[in-house]
DRENVEXLO-575805 format. One line per 3 residues: number of its first residue (from 0); their letters; for each residue y, x, z of C-alpha. Coordinates in nm, 4 decimals, always signed. Example, Ala and Ser with C-alpha at 12.3 -4.5 7.8 and 13.67 -1.06 7.14 Angstrom:
<sites>
0	AS	-0.4500:+1.2300:+0.7800; -0.1060:+1.3670:+0.7140;
</sites>
This chain:
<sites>
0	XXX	+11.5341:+14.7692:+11.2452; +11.4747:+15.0312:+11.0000; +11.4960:+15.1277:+10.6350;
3	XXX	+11.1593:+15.1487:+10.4216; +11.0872:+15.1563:+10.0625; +11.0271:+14.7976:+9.8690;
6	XXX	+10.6751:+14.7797:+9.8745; +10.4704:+14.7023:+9.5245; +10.2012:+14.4910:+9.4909;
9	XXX	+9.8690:+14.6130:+9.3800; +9.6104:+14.4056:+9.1653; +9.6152:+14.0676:+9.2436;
12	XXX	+9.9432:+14.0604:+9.4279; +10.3220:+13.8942:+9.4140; +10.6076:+14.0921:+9.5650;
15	XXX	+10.8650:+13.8734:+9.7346; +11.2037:+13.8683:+9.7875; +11.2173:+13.7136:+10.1084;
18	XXX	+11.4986:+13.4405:+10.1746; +11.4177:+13.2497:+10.4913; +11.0708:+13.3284:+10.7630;
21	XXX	+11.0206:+13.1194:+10.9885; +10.9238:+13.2680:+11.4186; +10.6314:+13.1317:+11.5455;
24	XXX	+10.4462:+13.1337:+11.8827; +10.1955:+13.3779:+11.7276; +10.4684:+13.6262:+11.6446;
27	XXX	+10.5001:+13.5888:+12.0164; +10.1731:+13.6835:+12.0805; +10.1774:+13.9853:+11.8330;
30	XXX	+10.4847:+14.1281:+11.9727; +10.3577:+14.0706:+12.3428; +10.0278:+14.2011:+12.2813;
33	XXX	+9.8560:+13.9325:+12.3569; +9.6513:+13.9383:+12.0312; +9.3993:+14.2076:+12.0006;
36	XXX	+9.3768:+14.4737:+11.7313; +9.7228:+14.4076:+11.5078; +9.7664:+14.6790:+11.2342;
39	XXX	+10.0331:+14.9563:+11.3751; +10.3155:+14.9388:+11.3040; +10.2995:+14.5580:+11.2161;
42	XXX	+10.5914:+14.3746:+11.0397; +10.5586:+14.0500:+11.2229; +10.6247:+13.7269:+11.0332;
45	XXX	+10.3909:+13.4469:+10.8475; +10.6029:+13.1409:+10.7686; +10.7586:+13.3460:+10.4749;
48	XXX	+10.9750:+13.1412:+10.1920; +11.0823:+13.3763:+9.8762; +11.1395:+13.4437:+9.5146;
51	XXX	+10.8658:+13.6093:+9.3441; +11.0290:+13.9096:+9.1752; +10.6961:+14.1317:+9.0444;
54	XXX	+10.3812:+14.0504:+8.9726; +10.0463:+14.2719:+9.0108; +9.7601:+14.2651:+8.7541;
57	XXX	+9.5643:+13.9786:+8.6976; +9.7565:+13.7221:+8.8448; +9.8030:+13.4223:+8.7289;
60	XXX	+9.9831:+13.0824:+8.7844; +10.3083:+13.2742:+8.9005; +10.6145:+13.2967:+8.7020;
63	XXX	+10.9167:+13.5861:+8.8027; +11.1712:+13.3686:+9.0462; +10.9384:+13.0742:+9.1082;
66	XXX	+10.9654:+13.0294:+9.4868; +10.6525:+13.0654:+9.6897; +10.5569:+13.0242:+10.0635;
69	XXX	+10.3187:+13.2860:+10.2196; +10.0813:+13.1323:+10.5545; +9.9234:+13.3063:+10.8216;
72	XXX	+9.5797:+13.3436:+10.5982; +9.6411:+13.6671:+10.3568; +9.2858:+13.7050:+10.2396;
75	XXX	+8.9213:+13.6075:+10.3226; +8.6251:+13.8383:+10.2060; +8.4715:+13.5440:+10.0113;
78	XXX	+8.1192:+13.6982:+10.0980; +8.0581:+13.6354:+10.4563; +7.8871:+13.2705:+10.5636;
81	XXX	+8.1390:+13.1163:+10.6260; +8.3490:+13.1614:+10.3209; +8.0246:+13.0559:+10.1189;
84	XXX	+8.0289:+12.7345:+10.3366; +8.4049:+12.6620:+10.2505; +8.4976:+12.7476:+10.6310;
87	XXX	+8.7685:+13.0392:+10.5105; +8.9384:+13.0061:+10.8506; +8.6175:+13.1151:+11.0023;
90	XXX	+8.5915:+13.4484:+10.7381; +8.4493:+13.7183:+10.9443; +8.6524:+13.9726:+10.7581;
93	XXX	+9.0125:+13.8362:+10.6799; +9.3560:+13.9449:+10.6671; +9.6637:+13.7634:+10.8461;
96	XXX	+10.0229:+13.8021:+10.7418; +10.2246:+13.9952:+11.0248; +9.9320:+14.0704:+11.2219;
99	XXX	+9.7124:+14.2781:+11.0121; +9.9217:+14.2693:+10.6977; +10.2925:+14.3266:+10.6718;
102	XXX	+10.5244:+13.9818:+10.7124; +10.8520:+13.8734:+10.6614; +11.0671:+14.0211:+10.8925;
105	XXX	+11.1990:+14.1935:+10.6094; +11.3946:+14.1624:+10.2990; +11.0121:+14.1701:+10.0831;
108	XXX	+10.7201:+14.1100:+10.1386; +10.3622:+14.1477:+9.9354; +10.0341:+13.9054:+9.9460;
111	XXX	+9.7404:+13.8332:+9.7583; +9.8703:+13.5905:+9.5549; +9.5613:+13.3552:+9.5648;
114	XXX	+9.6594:+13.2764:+9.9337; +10.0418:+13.2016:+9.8012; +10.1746:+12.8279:+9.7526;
117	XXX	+10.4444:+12.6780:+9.5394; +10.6526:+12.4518:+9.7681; +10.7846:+12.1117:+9.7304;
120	XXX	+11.1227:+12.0201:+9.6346; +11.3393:+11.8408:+9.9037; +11.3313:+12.1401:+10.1782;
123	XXX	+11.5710:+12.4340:+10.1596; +11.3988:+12.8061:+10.1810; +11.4674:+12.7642:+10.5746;
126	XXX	+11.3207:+12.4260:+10.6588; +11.0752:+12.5061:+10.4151; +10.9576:+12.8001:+10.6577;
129	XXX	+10.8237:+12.5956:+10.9610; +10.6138:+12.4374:+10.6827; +10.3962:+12.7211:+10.6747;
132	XXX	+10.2558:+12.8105:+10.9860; +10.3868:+12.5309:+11.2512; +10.3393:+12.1961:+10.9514;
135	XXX	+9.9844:+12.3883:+10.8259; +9.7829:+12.4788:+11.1052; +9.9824:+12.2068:+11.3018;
138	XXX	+9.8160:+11.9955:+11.0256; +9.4931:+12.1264:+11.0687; +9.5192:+12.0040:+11.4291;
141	XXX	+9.6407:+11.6929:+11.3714; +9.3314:+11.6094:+11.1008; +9.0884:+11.7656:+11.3945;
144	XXX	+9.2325:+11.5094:+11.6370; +9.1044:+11.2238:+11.4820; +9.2248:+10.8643:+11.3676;
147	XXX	+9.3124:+10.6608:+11.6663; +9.6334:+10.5354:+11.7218; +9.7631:+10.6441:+12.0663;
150	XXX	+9.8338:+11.0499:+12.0188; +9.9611:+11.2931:+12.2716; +10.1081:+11.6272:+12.2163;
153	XXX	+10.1584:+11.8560:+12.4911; +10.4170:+12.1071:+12.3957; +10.7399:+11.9945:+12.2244;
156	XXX	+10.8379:+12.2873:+11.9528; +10.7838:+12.3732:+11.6080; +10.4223:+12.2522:+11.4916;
159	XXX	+10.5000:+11.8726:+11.7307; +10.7876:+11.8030:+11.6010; +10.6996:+11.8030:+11.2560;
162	XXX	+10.3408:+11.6429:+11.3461; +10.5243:+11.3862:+11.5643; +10.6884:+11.2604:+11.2325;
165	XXX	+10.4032:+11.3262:+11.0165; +10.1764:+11.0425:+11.2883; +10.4810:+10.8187:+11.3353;
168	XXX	+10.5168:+10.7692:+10.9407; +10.1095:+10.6662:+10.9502; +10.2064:+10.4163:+11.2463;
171	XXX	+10.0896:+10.6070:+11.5044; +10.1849:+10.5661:+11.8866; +10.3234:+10.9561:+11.9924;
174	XXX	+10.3429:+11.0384:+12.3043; +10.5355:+11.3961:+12.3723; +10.4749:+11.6007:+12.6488;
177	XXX	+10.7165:+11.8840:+12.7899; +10.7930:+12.0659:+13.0344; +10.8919:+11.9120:+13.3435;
180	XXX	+11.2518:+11.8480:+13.3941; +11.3311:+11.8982:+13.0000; +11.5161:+11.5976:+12.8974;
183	XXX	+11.6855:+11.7806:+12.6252; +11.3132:+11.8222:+12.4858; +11.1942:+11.4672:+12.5856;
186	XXX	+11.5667:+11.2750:+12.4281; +11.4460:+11.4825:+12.0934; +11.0425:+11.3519:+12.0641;
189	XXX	+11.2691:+10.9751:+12.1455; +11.4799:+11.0744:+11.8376; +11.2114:+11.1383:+11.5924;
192	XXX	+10.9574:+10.8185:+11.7046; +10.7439:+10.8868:+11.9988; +10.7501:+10.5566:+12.1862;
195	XXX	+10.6986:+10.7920:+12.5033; +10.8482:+11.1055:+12.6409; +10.7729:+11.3095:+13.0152;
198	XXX	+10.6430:+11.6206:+13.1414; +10.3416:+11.7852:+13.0952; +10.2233:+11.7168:+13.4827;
201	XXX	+10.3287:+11.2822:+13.4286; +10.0447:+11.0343:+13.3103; +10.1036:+10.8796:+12.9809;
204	XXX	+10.1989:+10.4780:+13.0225; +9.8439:+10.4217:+12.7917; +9.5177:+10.5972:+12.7800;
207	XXX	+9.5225:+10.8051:+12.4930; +9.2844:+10.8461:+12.1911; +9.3285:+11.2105:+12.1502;
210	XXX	+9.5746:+11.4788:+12.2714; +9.6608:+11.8041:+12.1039; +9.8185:+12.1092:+12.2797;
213	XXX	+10.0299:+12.3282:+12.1341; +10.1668:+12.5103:+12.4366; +9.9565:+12.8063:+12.5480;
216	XXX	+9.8922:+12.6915:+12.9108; +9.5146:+12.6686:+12.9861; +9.6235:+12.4160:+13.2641;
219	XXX	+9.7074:+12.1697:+13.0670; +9.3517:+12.1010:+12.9288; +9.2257:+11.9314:+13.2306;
222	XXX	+9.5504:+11.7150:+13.2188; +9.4915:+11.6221:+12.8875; +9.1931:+11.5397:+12.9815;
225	XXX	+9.2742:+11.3028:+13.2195; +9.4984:+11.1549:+12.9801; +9.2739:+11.0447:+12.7380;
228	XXX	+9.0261:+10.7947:+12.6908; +8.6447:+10.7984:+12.6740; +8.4998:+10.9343:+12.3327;
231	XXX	+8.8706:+11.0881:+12.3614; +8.9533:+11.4697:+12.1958; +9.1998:+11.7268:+12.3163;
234	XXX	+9.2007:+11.9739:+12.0285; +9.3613:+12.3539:+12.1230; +9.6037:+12.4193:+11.8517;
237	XXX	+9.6887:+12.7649:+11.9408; +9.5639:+13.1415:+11.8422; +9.5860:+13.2650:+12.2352;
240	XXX	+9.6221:+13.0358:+12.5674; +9.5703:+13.1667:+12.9532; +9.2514:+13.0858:+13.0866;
243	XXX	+9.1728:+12.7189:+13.1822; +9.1270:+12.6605:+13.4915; +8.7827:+12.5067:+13.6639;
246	XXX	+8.8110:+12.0962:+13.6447; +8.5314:+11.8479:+13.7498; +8.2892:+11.7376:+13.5249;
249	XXX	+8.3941:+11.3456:+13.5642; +8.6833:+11.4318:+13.3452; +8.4522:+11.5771:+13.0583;
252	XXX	+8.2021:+11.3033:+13.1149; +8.2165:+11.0213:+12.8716; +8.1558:+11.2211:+12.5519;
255	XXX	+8.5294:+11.3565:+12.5775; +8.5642:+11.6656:+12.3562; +8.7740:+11.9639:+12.3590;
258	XXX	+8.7995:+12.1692:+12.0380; +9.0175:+12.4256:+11.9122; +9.1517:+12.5021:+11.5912;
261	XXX	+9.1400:+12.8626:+11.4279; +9.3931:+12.9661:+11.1100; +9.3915:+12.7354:+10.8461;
264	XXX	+9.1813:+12.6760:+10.4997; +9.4362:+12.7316:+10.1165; +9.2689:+12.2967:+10.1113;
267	XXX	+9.4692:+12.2738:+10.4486; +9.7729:+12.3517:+10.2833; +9.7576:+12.2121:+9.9713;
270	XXX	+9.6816:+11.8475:+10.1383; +9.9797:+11.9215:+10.3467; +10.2370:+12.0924:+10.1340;
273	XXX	+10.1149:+11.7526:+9.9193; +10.2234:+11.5074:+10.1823; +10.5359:+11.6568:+10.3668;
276	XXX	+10.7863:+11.5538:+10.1007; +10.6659:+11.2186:+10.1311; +10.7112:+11.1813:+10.5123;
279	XXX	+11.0765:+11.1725:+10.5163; +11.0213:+11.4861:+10.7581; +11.3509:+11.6240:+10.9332;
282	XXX	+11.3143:+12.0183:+10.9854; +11.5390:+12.1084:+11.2897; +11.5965:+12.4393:+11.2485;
285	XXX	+11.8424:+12.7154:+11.4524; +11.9231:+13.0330:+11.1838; +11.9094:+13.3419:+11.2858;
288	XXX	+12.0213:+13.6978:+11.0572; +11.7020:+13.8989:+11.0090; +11.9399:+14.1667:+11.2565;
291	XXX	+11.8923:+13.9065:+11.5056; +11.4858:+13.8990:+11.5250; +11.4472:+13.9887:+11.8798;
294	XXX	+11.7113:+13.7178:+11.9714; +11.5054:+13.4477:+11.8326; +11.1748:+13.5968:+11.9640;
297	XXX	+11.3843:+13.5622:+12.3218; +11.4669:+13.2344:+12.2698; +11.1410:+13.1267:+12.1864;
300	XXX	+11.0229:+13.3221:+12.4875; +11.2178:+13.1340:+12.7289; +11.2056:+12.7928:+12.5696;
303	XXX	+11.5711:+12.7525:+12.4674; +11.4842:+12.6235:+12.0937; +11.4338:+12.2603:+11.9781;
306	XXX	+11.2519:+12.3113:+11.6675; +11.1922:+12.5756:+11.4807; +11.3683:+12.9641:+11.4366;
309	XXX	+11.4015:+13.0917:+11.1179; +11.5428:+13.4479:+11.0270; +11.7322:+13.3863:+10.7258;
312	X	+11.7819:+13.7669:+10.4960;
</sites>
């Protein structure tokens, strides 16, 4: 911890008073430098819930003590090809909150407001939170995955157990993968719908349509591969896995796919911060005191969380 000024936002931005941020897997990876290049010293944290208490010139469509959520996307250059092809998530030249812009481990935090999102009503500032990073990009993943009905998720935490709810309210058949041994994990996918629950190295009782992976274990591609059917998808959710390992071609064969996913699009989020309220989603959520950051980064660490960690300020 330390002291620093309140920041102030330049042209274009909101300052924040920061109530709730939610810890993700990629703070993980910033803090364990396993993501190259962060800005130095970072202030780690992009599931960020607040008050807006200043506004910067220009902006618009912000009011003083409207609440606001702030994603992993800070800013895109607009210019590059893939911005001009409506693939922001692709921008060669962007900014990410807490890993090349300052986050919300801390009492405020500034953004470019055009990459800032009213919330719904219905979620309190810390289940809100989870809804930035692990319901967003864990959206993104979910719409990559496709349309068929038997889903697996490999990786029981944050972003699954909010898409687990989010495919069981459109009728879909979830099947949750954990690790092995975890009933704790496994009794909670039961709780909120999947019909089926094991570890990560078990065969689902179905073949599946598609699978997504949220864990960052490169082995569990080829099982996921295994797992699902022909014309099947395994879509990569995460910023950073280990390396995945060789696997036969049979496995591939078939026209399976794997994809992965990369940040998320402001039409990401406004299709999902659109259809959470309507989901009847449950946030589980374990509070932490800002003071307490390195706690929950532990405890995410070592796979002691169901749900999601949220430093409350």
């Amino acid at each position: 911890m330390r002291e620093r000024s309140v920041p102030q936002p330049g042209p274009g931005e909101i300052l924040v008073a920061v109530s709730a941020c939610g810890v993700c897997r990629t703070d993980l990876h910033v803090v364990d430098g396993e993501l190259p290049h962060p800005k130095l010293p970072i202030v780690p944290g992009h599931e960020i819930v607040g008050r807006v208490v200043a506004l910067g010139g220009g902006v618009a469509g912000f009011a003083i003590g409207q609440r606001v959520g702030i994603p992993w996307l800070g800013a895109t250059c607009g210019v590059c090809p893939y911005c001009r092809a409506d693939r922001e998530n692709l921008c060669d030249a962007p900014l990410f909150t807490g890993y090349t812009h300052d986050g919300g481990y801390a009492t405020h935090a500034v953004a470019d407001a055009r990459y800032c999102f009213a919330l719904p009503d219905g979620f309190n500032d810390a289940a809100a939170a989870p809804l930035l990073c692990a319901g967003l990009i864990g959206w993104r993943s979910y719409r990559m995955a496709g349309e068929g009905a038997a889903l697996g998720i490999y990786g029981f935490g944050a972003a699954a157990h909010i898409l687990a709810q989010v495919a069981v309210w459109q009728g879909r058949r979830v099947h949750a993968f954990t690790r092995a041994g975890d009933a704790a994990a496994q009794a909670f996918a039961r709780s909120l719908g999947a019909v089926w629950a094991g570890g990560s190295d078990e065969r689902p009782p179905e073949p599946l349509d598609a699978a997504i992976i949220f864990a960052p274990v490169g082995a569990l591609v080829p099982a996921a591969l295994r797992a699902v059917k022909k014309g099947g998808r395994v879509v990569c959710g995460g910023i950073h896995m280990s390396d995945i390992p060789a696997f036969p071609y049979a496995i591939l064969w078939e026209e399976r796919q794997v994809v992965s996913v990369a940040n998320l699009t402001r039409v990401d989020a406004r299709e999902f911060l659109a259809i959470a309220p309507r989901c009847g989603l449950r946030i589980e959520v374990v509070r932490y005191p800002l003071e307490h950051a390195n706690a929950a980064l532990a405890d995410l660490r070592s796979g002691r969380l169901q749900g999601a960690a949220v430093l409350c300020v």
